[in-house]
C-alpha positions as a Markdown table, in Angstrom:
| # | Residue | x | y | z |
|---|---|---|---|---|
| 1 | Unk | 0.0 | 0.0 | 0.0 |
| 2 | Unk | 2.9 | 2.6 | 1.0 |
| 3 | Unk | 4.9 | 1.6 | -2.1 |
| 4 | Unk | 1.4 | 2.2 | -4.2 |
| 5 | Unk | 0.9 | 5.6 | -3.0 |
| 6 | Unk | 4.8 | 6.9 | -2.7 |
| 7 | Unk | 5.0 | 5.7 | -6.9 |
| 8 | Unk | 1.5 | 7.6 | -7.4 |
| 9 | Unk | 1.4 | 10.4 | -9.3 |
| 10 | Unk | -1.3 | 13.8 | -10.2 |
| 11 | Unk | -3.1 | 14.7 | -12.7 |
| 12 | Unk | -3.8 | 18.3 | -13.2 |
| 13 | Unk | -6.4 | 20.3 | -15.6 |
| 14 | Unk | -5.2 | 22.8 | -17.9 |
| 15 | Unk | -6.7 | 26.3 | -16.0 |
| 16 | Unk | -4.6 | 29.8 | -15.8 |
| 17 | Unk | -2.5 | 30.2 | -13.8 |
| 18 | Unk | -2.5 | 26.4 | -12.3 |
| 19 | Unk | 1.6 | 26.1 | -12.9 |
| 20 | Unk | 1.9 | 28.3 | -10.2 |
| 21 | Unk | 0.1 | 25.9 | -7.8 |
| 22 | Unk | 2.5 | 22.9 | -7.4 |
| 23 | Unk | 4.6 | 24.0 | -4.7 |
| 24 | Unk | 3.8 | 21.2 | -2.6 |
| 25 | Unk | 4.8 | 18.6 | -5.2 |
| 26 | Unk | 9.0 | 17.6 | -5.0 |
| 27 | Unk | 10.6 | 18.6 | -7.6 |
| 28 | Unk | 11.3 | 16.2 | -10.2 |
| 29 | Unk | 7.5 | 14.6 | -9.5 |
| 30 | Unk | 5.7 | 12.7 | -12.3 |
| 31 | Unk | 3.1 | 15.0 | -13.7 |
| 32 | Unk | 0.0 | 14.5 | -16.2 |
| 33 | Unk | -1.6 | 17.0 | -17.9 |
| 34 | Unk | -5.1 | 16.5 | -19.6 |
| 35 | Unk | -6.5 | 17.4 | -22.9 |
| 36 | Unk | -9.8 | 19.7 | -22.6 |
| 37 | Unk | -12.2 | 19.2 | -25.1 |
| 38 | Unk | -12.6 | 22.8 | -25.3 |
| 39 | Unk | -8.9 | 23.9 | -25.5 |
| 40 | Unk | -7.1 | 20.7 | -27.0 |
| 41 | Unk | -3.7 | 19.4 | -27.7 |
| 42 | Unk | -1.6 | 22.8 | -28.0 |
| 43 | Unk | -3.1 | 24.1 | -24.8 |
| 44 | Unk | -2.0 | 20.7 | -22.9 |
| 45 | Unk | 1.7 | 20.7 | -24.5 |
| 46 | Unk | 2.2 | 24.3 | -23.8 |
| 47 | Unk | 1.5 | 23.8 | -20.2 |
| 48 | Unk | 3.9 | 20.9 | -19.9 |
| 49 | Unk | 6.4 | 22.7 | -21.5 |
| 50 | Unk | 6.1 | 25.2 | -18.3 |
| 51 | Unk | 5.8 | 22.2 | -15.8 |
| 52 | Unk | 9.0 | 21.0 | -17.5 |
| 53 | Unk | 10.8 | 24.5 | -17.0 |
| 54 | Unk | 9.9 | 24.2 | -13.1 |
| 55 | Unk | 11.5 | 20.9 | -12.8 |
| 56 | Unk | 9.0 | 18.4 | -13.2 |
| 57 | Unk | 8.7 | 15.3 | -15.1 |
| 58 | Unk | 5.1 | 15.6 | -17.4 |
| 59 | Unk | 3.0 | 13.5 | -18.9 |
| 60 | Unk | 0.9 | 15.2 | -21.6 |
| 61 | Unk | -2.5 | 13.6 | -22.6 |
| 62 | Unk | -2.9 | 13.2 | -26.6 |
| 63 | Unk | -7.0 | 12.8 | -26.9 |
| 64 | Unk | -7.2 | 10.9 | -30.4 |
| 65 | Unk | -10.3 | 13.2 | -31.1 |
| 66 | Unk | -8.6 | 16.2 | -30.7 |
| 67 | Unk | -6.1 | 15.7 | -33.2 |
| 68 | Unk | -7.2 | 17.2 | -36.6 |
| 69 | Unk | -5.1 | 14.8 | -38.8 |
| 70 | Unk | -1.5 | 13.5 | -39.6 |
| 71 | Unk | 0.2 | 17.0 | -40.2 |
| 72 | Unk | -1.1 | 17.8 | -37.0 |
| 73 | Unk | 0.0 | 14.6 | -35.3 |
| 74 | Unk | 4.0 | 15.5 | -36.7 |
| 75 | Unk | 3.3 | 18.9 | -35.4 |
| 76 | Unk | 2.7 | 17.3 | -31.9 |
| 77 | Unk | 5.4 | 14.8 | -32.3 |
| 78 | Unk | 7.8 | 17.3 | -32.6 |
| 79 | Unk | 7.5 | 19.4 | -30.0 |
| 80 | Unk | 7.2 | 16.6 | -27.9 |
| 81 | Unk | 10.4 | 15.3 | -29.1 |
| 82 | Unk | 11.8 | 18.8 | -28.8 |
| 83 | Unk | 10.9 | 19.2 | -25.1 |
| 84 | Unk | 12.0 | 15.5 | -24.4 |
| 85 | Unk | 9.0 | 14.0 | -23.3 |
| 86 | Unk | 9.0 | 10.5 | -22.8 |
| 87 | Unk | 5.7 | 9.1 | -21.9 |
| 88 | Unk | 2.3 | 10.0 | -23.3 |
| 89 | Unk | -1.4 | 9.2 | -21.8 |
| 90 | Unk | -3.6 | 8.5 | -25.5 |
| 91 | Unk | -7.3 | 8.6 | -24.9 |
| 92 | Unk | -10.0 | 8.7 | -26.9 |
| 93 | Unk | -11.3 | 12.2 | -25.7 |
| 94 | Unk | -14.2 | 13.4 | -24.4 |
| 95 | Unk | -15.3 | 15.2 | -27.5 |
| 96 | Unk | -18.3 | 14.1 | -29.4 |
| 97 | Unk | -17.5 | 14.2 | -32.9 |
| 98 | Unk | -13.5 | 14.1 | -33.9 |
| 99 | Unk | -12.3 | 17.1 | -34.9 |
| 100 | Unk | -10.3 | 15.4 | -37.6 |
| 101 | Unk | -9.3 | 11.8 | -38.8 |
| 102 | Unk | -8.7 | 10.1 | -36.0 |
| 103 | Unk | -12.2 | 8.2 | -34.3 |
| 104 | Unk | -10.5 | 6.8 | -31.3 |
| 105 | Unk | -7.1 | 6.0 | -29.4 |
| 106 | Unk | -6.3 | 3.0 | -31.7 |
| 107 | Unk | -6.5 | 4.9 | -35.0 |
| 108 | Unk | -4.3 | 8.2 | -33.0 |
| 109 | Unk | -1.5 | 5.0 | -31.9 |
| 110 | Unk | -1.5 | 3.2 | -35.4 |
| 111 | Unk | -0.6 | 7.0 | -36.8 |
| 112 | Unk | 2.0 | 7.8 | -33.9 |
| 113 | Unk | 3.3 | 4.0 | -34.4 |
| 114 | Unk | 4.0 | 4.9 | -38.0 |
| 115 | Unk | 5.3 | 8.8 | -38.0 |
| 116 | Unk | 8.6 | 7.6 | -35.6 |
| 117 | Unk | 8.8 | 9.8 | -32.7 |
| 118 | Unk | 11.3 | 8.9 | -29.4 |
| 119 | Unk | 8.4 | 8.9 | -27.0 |
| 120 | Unk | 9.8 | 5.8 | -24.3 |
| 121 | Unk | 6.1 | 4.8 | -22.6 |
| 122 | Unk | 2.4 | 5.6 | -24.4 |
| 123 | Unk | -0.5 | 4.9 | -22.2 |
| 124 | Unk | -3.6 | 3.5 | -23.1 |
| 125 | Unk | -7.6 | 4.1 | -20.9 |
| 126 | Unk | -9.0 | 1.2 | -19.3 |
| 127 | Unk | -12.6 | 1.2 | -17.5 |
| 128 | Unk | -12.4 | -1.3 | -14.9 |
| 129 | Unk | -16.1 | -0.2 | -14.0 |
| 130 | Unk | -17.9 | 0.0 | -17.1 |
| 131 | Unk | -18.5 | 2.5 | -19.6 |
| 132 | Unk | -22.3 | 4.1 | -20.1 |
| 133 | Unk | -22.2 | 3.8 | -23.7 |
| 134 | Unk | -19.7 | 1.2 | -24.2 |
| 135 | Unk | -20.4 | -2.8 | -23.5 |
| 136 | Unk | -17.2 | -4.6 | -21.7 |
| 137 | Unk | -16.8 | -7.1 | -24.5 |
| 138 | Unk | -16.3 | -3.9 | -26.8 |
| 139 | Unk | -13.8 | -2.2 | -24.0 |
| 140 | Unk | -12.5 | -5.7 | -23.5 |
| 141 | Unk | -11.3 | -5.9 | -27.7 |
| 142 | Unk | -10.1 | -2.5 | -27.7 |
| 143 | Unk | -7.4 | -3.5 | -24.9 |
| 144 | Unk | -6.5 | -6.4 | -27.0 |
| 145 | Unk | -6.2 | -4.0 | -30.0 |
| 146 | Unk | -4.2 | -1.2 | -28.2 |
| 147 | Unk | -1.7 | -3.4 | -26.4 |
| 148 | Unk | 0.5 | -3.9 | -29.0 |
| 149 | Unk | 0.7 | -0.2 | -29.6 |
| 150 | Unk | 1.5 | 0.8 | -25.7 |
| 151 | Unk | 3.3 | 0.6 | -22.7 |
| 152 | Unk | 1.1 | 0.8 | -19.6 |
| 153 | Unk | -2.8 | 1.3 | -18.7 |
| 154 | Unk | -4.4 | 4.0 | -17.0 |
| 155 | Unk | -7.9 | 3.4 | -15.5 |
| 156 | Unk | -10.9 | 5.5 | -15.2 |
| 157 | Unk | -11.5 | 7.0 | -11.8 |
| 158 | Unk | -12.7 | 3.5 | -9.8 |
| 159 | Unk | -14.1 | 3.5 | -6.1 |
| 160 | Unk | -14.6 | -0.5 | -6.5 |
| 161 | Unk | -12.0 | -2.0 | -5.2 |
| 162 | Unk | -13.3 | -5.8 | -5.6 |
| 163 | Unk | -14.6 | -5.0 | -8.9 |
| 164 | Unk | -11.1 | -3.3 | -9.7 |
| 165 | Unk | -8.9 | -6.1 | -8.7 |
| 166 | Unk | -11.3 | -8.9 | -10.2 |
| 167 | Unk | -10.8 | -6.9 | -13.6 |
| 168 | Unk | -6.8 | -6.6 | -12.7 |
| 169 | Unk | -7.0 | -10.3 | -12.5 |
| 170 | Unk | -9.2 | -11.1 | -15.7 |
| 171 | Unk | -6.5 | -8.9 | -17.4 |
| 172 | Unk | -3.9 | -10.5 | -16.8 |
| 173 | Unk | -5.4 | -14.0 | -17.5 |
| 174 | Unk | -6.7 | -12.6 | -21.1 |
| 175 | Unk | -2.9 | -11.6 | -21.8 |
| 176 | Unk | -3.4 | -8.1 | -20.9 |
| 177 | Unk | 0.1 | -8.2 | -19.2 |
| 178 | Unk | 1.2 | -4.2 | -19.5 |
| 179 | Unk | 1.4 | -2.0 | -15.7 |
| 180 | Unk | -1.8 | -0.8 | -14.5 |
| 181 | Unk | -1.8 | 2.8 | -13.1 |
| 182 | Unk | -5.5 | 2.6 | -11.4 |
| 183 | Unk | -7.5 | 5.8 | -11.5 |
| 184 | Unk | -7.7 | 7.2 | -7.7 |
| 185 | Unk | -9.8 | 9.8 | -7.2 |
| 186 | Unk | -8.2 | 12.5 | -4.8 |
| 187 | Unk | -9.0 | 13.8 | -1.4 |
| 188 | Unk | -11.4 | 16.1 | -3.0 |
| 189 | Unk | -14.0 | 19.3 | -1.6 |
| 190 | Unk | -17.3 | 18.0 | -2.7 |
| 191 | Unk | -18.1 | 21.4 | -4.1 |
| 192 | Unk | -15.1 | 21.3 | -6.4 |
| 193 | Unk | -15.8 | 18.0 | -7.9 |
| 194 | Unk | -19.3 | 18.8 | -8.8 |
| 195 | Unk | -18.4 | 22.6 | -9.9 |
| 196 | Unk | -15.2 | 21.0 | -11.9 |
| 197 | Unk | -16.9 | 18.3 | -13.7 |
| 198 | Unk | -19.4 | 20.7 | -15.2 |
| 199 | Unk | -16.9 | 23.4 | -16.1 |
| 200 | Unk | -14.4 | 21.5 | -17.4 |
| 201 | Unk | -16.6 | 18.5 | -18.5 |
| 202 | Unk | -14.6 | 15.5 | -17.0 |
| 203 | Unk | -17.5 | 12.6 | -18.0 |
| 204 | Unk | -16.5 | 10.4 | -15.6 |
| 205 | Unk | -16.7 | 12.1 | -12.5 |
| 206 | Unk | -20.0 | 12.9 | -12.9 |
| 207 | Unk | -21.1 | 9.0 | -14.2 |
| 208 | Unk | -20.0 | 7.6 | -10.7 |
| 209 | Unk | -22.1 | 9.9 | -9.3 |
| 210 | Unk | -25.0 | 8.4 | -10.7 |
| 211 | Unk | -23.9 | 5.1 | -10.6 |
| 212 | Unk | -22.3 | 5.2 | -7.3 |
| 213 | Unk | -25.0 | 6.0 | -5.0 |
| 214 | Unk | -22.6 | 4.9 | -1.9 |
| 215 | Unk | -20.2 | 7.3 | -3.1 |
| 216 | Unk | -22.4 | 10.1 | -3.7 |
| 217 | Unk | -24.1 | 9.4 | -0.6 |
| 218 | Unk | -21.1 | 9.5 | 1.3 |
| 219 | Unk | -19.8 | 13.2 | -0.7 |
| 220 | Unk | -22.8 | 14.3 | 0.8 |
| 221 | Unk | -22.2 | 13.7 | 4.4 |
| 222 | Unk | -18.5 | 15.4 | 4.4 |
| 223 | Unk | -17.0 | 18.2 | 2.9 |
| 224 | Unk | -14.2 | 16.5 | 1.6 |
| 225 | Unk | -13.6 | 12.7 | -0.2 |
| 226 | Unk | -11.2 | 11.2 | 1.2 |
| 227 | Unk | -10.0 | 7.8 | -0.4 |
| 228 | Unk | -8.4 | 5.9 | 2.5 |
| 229 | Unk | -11.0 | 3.2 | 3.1 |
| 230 | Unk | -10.6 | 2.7 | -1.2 |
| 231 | Unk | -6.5 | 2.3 | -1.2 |
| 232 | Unk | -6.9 | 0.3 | 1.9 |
| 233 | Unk | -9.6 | -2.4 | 0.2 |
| 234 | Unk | -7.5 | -2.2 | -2.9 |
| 235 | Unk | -4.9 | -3.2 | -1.1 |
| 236 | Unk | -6.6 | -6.2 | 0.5 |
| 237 | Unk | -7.8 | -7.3 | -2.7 |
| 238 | Unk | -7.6 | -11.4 | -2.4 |
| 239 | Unk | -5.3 | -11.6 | -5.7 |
| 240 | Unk | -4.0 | -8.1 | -6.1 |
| 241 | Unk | -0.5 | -10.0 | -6.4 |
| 242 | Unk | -1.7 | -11.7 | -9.4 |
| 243 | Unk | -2.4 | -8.7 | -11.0 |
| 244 | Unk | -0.4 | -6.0 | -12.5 |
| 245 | Unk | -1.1 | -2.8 | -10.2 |
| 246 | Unk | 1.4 | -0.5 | -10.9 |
| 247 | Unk | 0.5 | 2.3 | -8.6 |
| 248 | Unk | -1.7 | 5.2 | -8.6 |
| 249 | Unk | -3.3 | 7.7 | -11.3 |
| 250 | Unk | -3.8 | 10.2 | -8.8 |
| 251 | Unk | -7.6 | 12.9 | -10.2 |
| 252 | Unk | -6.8 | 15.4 | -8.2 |
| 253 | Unk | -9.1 | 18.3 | -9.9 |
| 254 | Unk | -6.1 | 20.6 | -9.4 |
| 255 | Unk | -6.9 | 20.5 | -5.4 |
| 256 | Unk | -3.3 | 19.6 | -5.2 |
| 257 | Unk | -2.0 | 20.8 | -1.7 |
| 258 | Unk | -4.5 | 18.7 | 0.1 |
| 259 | Unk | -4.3 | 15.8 | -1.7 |
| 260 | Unk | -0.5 | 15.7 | -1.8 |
| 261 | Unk | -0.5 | 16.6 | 2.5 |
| 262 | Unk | -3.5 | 13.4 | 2.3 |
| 263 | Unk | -0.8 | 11.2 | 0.4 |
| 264 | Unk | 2.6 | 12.0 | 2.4 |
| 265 | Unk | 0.6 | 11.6 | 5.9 |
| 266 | Unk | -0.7 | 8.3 | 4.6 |
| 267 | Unk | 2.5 | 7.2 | 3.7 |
| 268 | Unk | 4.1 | 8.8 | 6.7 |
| 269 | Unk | 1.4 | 6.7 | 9.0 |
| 270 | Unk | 2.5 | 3.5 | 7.0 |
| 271 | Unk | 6.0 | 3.6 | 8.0 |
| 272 | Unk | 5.6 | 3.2 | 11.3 |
């Protein structure tokens, strides 16, 4: 469990001014930056390229959907080169129609395979819990499709934990063999996640409200998430050692102080 959360890592949303709000991260700490529907690619790169100045190591989300076509895709490609990122997080995106050729993650990665590029890890989405408009035998094929093409997984926000590892498990036994970051929701002001979700228009964080009634429920009683009891159930999972949990995928909705003080006093408290 301490090992889980001391490899874990944030992920922040493109806002202004939000580079100036990661003092409490070390330097050096493991960064992603997402892709707004509303702002794409070139808003997400340009903010890593000011994370990178301050010190820390970024990993820029690519949403396939956001991506007008192949010129664009060498335009990306080289100024990711030209910054020296190494690792990539390729979603689908959250957008409704594609804004150029690319329909999904797996057409973006066949592109990216093809163009050369000296990106070291590409990650791939993984939904653990089910997606509202996709059935798991289709999510289940477009793991098989993509893992060719990347380097680790990166799950959607989960507050399962026995549904989690049994899907961590099935993985694995269908060949699915590539590190899991899991998708941990942050220690989180419930006014922040329901005011961020809408703003920014982060799907998921508003689908496990309406799935999650234990969840929501429980959002309702406090004023902030916390997601001990969750890391503490994952950890207890019966087979979590036959599975390839890598660590955490930290959604943090750019509440970073607190949930960086909630994840170094957890780890703290698991050393003794």
């Amino acid at each position: 469990m301490r090992e889980d959360l001391e490899k874990a890592y944030m992920e922040i949303i493109p806002v202004p001014g939000i580079e100036e709000r990661l003092e409490s991260l070390q330097e050096n700490s493991h960064v992603a930056v997402t892709c707004s529907p509303t702002k794409g690619v070139d808003e997400t790169i340009d903010l890593s390229e000011k994370l990178i100045k301050q010190g820390f190591q970024v990993i820029p989300h690519i949403a396939a959907k956001c991506v007008s076509g192949k010129k664009h895709l060498e335009t990306i490609v080289k100024r990711l080169d030209t910054l020296n990122i190494k690792s990539i997080f390729v979603p689908g995106g959250d957008l409704p129609q594609p804004t150029g050729e690319f329909n999904n993650a797996y057409d973006l990665l066949k592109a990216l395979h093809k163009c050369g590029h000296n990106i070291e890890n590409i990650g791939i989405a993984a939904h653990p819990e089910g997606h509202p408009d996709v059935s798991e035998e289709t999510l289940m094929e477009a793991l098989h499709m993509k893992k060719e093409l990347a380097d680790y997984i990166v799950t959607q926000m989960c507050f399962d934990a026995d549904i989690l590892g049994d899907w961590l498990v099935r993985i694995n036994q269908q060949g699915i063999r590539l590190p899991v970051w899991v998708g941990l929701p942050g220690a989180i002001e419930r006014g922040r996640l329901l005011k961020t979700s809408l703003r920014i228009g982060v799907g998921d964080s508003m689908r496990f409200l309406r799935k999650k009634s234990q969840v929501a429920a429980e959002l309702m009683r406090s004023s902030i998430y916390n997601p001990d009891k969750l890391v503490k159930s994952i950890s207890e999972y019966k087979d979590i050692d036959n599975s390839n949990l890598a660590g955490y995928h930290i959604f943090c909705f750019n509440q970073i102080e607190i949930t960086e003080k909630w994840r170094t006093e957890t780890i703290s408290k698991l050393s003794y």
